[in-house]
N, C-alpha and C positions, 0 to 999 in steps of 0.2 A: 659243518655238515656238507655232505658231498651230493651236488644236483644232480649226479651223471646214474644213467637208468642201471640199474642193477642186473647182473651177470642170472640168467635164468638155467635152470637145467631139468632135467624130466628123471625118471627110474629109468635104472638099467634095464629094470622089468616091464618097461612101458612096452606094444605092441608096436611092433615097424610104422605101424603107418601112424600113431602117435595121437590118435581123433578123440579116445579118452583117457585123457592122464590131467595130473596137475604138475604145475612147473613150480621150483623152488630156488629161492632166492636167498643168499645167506649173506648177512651184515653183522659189521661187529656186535650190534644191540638189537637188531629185531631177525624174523627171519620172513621173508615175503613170500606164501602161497597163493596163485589165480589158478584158473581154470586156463586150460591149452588152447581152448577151443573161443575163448574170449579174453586171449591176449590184452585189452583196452577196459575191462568188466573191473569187478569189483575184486579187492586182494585182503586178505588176514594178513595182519603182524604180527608175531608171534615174538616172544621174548624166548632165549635159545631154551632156557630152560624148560619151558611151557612145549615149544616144539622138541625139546628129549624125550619128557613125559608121554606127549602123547604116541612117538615113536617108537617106544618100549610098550604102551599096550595095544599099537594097530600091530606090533611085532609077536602077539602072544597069538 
């Protein structure tokens, strides 16, 4: 298991100035969501499947 802090990224569709988005993190077995705005806060793990699921119906 790898200590080193995970690669973050936001949507394409996030607003320039970035103040409300969530950033997402993709590992071979989980996938890591926080808040942008609380970099150091609390984070979901998602198993990639779990994070498909729910991005096919925030996509509907």
């Amino acid at each position: 298991m790898s200590t080193s802090e995970p690669t973050w990224f936001k949507s394409s569709y996030s607003s320039a100035s970035g103040d409300d988005c969530v950033e997402v993190a993709t590992l071979p077995h989980h996938v890591h969501v926080r808040d942008s705005k609380d970099k150091d806060g609390p984070r979901l793990a998602l198993s990639p499947a779990t994070w498909a699921e729910f991005v096919a119906h925030a996509g509907r």
